[in-house]
VEXLO-265319 format. One record per residue: residue number from 1; residue in one letter; y, x, z of N, C-alpha, C in turn. Coordinates in steps of 0.001 Angstrom, whole numbers, padded with zeros to 6 digits. Layout:
    nr   rest      n_yy      n_xx      n_zz     ca_yy     ca_xx     ca_zz      c_yy      c_xx      c_zz
   NUM      a         Y         X         Z         Y         X         Z         Y         X         Z
...
end
This chain:
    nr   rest      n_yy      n_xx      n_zz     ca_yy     ca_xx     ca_zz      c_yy      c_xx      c_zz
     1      x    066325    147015    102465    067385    146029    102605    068032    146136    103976
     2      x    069153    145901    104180    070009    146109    105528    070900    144325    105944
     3      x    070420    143901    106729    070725    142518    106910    071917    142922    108061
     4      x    072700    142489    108305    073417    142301    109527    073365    140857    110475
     5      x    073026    140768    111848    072811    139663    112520    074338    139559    112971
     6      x    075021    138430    112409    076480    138365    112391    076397    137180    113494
     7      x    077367    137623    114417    077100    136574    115558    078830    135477    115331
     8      x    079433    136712    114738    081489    136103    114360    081693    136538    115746
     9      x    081362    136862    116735    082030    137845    117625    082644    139340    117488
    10      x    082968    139818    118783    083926    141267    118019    082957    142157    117719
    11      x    082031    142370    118160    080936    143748    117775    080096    143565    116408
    12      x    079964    142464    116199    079450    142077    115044    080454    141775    113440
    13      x    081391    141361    114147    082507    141459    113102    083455    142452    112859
    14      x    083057    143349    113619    083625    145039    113423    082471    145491    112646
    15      x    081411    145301    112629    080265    146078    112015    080455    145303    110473
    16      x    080468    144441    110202    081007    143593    108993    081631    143869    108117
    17      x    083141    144103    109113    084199    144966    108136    084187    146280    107848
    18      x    083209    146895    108802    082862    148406    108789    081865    148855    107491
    19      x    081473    148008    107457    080707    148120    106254    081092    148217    105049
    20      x    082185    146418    105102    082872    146206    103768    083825    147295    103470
    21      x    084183    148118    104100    085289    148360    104140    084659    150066    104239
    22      x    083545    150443    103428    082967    151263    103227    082774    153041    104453
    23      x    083117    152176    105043    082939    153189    106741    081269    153842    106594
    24      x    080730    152294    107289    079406    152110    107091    078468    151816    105831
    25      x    077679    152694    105832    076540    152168    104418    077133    150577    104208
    26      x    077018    150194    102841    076983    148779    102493    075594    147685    102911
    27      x    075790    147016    103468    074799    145690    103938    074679    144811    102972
    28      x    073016    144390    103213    072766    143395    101351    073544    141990    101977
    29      x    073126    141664    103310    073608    140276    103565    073539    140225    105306
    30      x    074589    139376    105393    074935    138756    107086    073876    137511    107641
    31      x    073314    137206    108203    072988    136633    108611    073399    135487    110261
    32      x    073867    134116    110023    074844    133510    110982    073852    132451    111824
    33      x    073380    132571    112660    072591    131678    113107    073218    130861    114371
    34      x    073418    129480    113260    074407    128716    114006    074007    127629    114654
    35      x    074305    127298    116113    073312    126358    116885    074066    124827    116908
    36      x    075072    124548    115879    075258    123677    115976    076725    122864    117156
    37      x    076624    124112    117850    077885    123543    118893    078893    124773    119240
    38      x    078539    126011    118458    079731    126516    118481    081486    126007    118231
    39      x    082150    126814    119394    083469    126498    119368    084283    126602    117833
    40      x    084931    125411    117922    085859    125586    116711    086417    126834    115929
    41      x    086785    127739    116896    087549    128841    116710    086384    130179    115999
    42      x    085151    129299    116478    083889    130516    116186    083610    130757    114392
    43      x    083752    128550    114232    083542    128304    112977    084853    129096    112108
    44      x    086097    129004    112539    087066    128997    111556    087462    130538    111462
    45      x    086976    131226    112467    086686    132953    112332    085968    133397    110879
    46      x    084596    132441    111455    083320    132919    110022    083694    132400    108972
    47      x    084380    131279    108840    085085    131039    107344    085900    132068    107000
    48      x    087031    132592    107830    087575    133875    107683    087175    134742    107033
    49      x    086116    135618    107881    085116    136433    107590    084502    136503    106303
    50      x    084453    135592    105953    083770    134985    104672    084452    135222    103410
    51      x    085560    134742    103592    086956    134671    102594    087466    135791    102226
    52      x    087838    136500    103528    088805    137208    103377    087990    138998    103149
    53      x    086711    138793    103660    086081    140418    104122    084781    140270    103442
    54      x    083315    139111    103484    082333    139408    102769    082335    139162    101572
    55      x    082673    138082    101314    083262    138081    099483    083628    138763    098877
    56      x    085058    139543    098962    085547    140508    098402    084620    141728    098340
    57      x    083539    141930    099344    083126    143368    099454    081506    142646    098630
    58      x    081139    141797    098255    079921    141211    097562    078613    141243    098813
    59      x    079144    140706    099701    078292    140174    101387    078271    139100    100714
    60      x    076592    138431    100913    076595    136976    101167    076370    136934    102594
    61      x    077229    136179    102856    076654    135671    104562    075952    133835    104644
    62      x    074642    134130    105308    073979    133278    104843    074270    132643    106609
    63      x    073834    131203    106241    073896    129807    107577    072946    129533    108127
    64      x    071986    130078    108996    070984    129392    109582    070872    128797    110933
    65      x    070109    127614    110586    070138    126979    111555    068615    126540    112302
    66      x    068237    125895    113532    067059    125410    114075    067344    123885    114632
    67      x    068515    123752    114401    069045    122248    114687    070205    122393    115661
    68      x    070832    121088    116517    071802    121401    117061    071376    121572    118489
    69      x    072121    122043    119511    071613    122048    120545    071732    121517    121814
    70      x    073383    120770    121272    073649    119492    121706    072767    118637    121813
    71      x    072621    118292    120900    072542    116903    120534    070776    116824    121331
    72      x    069892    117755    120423    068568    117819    120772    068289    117933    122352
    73      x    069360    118579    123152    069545    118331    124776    069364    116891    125536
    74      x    069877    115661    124527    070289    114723    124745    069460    113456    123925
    75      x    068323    114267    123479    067806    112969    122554    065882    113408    123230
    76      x    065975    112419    123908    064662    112135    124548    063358    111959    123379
    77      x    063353    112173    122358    062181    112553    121595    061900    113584    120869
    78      x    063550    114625    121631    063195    115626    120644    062364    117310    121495
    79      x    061721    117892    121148    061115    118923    122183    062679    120301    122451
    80      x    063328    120129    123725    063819    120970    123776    064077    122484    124332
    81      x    064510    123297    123600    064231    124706    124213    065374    124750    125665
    82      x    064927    124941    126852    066123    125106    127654    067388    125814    127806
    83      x    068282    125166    128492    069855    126052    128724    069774    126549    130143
    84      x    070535    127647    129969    070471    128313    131669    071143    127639    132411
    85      x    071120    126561    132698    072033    125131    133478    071506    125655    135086
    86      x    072200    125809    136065    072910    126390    137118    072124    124551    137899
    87      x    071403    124963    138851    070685    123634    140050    071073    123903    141302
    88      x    071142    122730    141537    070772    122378    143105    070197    121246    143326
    89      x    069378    122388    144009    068087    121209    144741    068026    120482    145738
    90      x    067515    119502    145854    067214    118728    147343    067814    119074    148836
    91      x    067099    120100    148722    067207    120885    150008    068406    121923    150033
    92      x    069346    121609    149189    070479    122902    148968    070412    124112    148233
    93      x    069047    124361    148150    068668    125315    147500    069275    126049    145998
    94      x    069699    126924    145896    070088    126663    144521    068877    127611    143348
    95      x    069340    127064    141984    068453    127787    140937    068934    128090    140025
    96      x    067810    128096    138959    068781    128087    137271    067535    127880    136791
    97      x    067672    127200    134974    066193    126660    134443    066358    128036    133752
    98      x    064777    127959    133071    064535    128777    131831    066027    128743    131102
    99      x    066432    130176    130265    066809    130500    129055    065940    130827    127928
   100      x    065740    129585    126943    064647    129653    125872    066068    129298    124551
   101      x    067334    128882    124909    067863    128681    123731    068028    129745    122603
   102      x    068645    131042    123352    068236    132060    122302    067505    132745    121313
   103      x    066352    132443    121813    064979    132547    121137    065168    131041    120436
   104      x    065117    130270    120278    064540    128712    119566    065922    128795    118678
   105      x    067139    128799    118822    068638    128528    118041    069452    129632    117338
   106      x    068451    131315    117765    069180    132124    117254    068043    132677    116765
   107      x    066777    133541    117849    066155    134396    116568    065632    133841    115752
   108      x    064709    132365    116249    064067    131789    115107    064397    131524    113937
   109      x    065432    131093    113408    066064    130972    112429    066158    131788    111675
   110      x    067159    132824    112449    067173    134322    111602    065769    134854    111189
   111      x    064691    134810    112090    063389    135415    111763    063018    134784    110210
   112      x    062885    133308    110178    062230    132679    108893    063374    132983    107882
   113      x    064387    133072    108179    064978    133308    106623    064722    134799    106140
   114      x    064640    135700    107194    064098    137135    107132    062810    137008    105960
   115      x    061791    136385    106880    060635    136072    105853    060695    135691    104807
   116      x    061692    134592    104304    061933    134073    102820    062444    134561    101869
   117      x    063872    136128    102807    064287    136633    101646    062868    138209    100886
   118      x    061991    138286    102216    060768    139071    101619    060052    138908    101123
   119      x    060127    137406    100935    058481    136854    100240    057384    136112    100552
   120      x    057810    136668    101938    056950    136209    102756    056907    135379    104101
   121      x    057016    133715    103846    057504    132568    104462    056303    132355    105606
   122      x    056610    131650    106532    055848    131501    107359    054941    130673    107320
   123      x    053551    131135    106937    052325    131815    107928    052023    132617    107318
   124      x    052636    132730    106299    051649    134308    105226    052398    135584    106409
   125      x    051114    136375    106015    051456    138249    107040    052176    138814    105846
   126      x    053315    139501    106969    054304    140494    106353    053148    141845    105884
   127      x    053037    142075    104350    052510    143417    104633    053381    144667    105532
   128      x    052339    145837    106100    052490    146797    107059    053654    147516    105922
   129      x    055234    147751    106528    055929    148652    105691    057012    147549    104777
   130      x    056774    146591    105290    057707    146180    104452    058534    145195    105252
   131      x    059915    145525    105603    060764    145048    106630    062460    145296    106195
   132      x    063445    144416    106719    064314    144823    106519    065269    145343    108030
   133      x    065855    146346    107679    066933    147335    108787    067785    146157    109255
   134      x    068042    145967    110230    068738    144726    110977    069810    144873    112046
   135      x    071045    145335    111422    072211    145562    112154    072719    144734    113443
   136      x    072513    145332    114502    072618    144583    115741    074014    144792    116483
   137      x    075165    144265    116830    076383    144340    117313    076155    144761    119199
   138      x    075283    145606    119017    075407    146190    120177    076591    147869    120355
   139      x    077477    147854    121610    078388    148654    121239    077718    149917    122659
   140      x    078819    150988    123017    078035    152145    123473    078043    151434    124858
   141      x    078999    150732    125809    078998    150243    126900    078065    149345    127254
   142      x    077124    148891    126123    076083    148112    126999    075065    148778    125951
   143      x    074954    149918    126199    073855    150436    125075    072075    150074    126060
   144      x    072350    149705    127138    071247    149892    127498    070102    148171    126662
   145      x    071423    147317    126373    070671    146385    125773    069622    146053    124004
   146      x    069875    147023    123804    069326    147812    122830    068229    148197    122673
   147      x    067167    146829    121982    065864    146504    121596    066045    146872    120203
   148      x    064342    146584    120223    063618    146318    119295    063756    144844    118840
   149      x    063441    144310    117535    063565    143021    117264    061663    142417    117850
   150      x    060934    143423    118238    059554    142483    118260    058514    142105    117477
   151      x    059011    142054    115714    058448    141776    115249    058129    143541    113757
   152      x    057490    143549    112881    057047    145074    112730    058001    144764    111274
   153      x    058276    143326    110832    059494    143198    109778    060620    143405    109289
   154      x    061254    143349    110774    062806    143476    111076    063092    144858    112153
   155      x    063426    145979    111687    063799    147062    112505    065149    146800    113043
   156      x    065667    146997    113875    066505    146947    114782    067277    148230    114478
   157      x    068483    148120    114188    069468    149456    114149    070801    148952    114572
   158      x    071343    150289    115443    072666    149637    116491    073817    150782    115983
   159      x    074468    150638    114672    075316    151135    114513    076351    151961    115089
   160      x    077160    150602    115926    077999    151437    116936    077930    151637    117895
   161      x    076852    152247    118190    076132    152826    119164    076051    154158    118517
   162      x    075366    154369    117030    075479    155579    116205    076872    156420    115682
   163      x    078057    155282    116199    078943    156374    115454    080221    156386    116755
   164      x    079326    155847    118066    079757    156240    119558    080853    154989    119189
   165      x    080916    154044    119240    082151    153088    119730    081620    151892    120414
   166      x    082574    151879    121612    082561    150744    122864    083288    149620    122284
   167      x    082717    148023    123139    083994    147154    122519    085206    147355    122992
   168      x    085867    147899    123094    087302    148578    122702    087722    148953    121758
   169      x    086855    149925    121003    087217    150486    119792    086835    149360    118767
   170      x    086099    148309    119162    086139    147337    117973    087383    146553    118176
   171      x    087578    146167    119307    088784    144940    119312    089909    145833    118919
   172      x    090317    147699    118975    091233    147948    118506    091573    148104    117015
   173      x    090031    147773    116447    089907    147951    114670    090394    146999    114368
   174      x    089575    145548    114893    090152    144440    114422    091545    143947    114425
   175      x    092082    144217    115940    093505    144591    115513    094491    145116    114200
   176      x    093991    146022    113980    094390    146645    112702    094408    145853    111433
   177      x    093109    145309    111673    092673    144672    110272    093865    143199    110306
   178      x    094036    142656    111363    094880    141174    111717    093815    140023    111792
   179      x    092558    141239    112786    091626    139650    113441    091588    139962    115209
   180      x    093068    140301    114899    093332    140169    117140    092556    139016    117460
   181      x    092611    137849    116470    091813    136701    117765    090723    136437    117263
   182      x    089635    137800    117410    088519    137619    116689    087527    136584    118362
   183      x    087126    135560    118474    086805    134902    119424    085304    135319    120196
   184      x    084778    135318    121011    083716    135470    121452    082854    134330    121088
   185      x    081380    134769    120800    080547    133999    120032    079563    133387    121079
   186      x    079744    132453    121605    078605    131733    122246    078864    130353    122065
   187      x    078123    129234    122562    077710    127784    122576    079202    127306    123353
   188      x    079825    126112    122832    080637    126072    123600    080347    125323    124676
   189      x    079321    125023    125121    079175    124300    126790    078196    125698    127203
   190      x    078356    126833    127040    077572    127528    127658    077953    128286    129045
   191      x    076821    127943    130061    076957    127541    131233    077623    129593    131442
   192      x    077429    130507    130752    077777    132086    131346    079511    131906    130965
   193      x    080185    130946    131027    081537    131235    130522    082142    131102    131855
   194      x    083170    132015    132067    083440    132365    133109    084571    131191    133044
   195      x    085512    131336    134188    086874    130215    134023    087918    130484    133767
   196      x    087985    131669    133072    089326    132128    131873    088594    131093    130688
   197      x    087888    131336    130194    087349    131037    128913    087195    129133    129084
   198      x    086594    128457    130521    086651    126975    130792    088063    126937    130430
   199      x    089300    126982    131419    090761    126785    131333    090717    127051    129634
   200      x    090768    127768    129030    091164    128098    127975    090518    127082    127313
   201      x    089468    126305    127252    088885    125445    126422    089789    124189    127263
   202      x    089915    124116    128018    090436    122898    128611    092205    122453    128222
   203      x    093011    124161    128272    094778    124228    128187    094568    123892    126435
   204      x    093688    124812    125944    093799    124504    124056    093303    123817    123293
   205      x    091973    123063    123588    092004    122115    122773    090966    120592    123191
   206      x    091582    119961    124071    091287    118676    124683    089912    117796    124238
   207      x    089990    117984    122999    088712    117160    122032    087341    118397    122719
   208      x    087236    119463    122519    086346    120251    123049    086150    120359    124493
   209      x    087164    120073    125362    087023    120019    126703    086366    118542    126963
   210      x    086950    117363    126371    086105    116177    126766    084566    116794    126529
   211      x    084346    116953    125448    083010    117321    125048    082424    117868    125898
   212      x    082711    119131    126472    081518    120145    127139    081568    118937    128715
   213      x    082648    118266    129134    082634    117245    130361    081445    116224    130450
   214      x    081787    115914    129163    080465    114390    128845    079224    115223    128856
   215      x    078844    116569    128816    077776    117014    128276    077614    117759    129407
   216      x    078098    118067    130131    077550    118341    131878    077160    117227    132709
   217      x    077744    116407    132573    077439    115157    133266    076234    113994    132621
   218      x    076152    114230    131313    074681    113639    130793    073764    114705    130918
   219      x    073853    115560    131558    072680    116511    132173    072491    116830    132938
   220      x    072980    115892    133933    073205    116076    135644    071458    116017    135996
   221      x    070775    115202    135345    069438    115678    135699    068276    116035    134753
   222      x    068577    116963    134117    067975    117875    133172    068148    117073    132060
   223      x    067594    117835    130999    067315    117624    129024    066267    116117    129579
   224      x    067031    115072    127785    066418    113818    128513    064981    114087    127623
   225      x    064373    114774    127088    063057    115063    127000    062123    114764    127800
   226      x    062536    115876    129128    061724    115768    130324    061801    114543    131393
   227      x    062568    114215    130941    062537    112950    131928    062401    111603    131564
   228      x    062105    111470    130185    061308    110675    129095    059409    110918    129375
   229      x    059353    112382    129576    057544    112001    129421    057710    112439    131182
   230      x    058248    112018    132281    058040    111845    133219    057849    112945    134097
   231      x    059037    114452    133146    058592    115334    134558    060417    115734    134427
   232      x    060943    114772    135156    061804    114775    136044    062758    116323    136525
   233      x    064185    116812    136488    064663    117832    137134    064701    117195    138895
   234      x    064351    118687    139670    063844    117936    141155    065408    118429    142081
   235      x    066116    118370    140983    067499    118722    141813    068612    118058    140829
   236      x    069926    118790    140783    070937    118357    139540    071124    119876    139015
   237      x    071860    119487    137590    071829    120146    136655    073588    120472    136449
   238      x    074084    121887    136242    075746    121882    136235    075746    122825    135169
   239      x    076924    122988    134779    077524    123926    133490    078240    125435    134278
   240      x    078605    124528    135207    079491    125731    136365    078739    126047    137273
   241      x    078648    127488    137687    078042    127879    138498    078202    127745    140208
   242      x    079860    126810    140108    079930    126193    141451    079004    125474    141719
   243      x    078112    124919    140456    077618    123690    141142    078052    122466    141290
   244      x    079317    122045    140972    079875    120699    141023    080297    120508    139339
   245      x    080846    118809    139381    080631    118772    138215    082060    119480    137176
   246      x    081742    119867    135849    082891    120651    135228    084271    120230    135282
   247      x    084476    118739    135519    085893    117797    135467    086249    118160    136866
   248      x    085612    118434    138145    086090    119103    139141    085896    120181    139693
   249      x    084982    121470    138678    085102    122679    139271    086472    123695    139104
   250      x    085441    124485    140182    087664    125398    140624    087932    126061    139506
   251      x    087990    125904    138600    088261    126768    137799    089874    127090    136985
   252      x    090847    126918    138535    091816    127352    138181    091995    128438    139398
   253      x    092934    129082    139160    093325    130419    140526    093704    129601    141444
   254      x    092733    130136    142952    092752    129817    143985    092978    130725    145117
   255      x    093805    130281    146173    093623    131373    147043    092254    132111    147550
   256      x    092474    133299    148276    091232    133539    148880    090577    132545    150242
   257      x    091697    131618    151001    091106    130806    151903    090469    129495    151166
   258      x    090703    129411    150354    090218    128223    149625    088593    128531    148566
   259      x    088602    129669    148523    087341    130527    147498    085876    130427    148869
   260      x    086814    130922    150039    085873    131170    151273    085213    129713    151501
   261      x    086358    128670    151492    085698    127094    151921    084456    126527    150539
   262      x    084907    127166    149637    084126    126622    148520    083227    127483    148370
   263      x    082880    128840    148769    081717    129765    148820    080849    128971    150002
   264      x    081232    128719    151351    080693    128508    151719    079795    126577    151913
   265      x    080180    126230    151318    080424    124257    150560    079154    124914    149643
   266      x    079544    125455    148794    078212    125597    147707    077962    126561    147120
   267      x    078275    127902    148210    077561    129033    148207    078196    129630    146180
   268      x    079109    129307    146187    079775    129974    144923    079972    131367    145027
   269      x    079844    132142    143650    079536    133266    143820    081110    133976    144304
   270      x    081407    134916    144519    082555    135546    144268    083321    135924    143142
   271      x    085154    135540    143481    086154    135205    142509    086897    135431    141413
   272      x    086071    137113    141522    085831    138322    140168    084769    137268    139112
   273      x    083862    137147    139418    082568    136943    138926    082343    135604    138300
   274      x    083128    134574    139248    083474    133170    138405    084727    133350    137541
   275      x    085467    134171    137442    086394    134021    136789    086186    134652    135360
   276      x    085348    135648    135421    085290    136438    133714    083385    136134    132947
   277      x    083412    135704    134270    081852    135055    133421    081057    136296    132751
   278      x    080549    136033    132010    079511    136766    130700    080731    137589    130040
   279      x    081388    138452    129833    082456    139027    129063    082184    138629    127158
   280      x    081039    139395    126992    081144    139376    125447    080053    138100    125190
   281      x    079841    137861    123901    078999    136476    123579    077967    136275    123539
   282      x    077121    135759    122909    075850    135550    122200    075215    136319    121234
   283      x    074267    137349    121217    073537    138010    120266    072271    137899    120576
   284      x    071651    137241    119513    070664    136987    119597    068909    137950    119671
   285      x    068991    138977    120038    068620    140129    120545    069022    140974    121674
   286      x    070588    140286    122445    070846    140964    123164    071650    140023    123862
   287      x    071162    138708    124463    072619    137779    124732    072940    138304    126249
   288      x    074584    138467    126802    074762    138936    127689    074306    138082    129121
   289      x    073548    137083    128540    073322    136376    130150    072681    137268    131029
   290      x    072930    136476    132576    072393    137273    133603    070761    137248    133615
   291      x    070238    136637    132752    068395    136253    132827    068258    136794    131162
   292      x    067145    138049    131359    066200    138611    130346    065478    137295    129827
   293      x    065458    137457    128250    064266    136503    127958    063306    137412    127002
   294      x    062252    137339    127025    061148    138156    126165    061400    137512    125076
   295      x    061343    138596    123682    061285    138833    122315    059453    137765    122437
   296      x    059549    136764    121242    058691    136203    121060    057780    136483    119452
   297      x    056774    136537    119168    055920    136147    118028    056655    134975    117066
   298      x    055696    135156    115938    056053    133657    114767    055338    132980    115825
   299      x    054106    132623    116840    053498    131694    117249    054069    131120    118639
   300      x    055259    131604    119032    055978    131670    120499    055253    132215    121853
   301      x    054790    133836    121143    054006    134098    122330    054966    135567    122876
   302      x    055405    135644    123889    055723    137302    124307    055172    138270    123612
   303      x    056154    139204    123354    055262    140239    122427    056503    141256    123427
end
């Protein structure tokens, strides 16, 4: 069986149509592992996708989920996996928490439905040899991110990587096809978005910009989990990597004397680097953040 881990970003939705569209071997099914707070534009892509490209070609693309990741951020009884939320501490210091959302909102999900379409649901053992090929939207320019899935079920295969195409050559397919605004796939309060992509959530669509605002600022001191059973964030918590809060970070073009006063105010990174953020999205085997997270077990152990 050949699953594709469909993220509705461009590398993954070039591999999609590459398929349907009989380039690539045919895929039994897509797999969408959705955390619940993807951007509008992410959802109304994969309906696209859906309609117009896996249907017609007999793709089911299936919905999985582990809950939202909003919301569970914000609800003090629920156990949450962390966001790479950008600190400062006490002492000026700056940090960043664990990245565990990927693992808890993307592979997990995908992993158990893996198991259900084999037979084999979780806690029963996968017999040795029996796994499905698992199309990963990794392209040749970041080939170095290009794992293994971890587990001996799901083999890992990186297409366009095999038939040599960079994301270029996907965004110039999709072009072709008339999905120029195929969107980048990540969380929409996710703290790696550079400030093309903030502005752009902020100039286009207002209801989503309040949102990711209220949701930096109810996390000014960490997930209310932890500060429900009494272990406290020992600094504040930001979305922007300035460090201040999202309703006043720079995240419009600034001069260079004004980048220097605010580099040195709160040690912000340089104006390349806040501005394009994380380039491509969320894959859940390969997410482009700046922090590695280890491939985990069914039991959440490093493997």
């Amino acid at each position: 069986m050949r699953a594709l881990s469909l993220g509705a970003g461009v590398q993954s939705s070039a591999l999609l149509c590459l398929s349907a569209d009989g380039t690539l071997p045919k895929i039994d099914i897509a797999v969408f592992a959705d955390t619940g707070w993807e951007p509008k534009k992410v959802y109304e892509h994969l309906d696209r996708l859906e309609r117009e490209v896996a249907a017609p070609a007999g793709i089911p693309i299936l919905r999985v989920s582990s809950g939202n990741i909003r919301s569970d951020a914000l609800d003090p009884n629920h156990r949450f996996a962390s966001m790479p939320l950008y600190i400062l501490n006490q002492d000026g210091k700056q940090g960043m928490t664990r990245r565990q959302c990927t693992g808890e909102y993307k592979i997990k999900p995908i992993k158990k439905k893996i198991r259900e379409i084999l037979g084999y649901p979780y806690p029963s053992r996968v017999p040795k040899g029996v796994f499905v090929e698992q199309w990963v939207g990794i392209s040749t320019d970041e080939f170095h991110r290009a794992k293994d899935s971890g587990v001996q079920y799901m083999h890992n295969a990186h297409p366009l990587i095999d038939i040599g195409w960079s994301r270029a050559d996907c965004v110039r397919y999709l072009e072709r096809l008339g999905l120029a605004d195929t969107p980048k796939s990540s969380c929409l309060g996710c703290p790696f978005h550079g400030n093309a992509q903030w502005r752009n959530i902020r100039d286009t669509s207002p209801s989503e910009w309040a949102d990711v605002v209220e949701f930096d600022a109810a996390i000014r001191q960490g997930n209310a989990r932890a500060n429900a059973t009494g272990n406290p964030l020992l600094g504040q918590a930001y979305l922007h990597r300035s460090r201040v809060p999202l309703s006043e970070a720079p995240i419009d073009h600034v001069t260079a004397a004004e980048w220097a006063a605010l580099q040195q105010e709160t040690g912000a990174p340089d104006a390349e680097d806040l501005e394009t953020g994380v380039v491509d999205g969320c894959s859940p085997w390969a997410c482009r953040g700046e922090q590695p997270e280890p491939v985990r077990d069914d039991f959440g152990l490093a493997v």
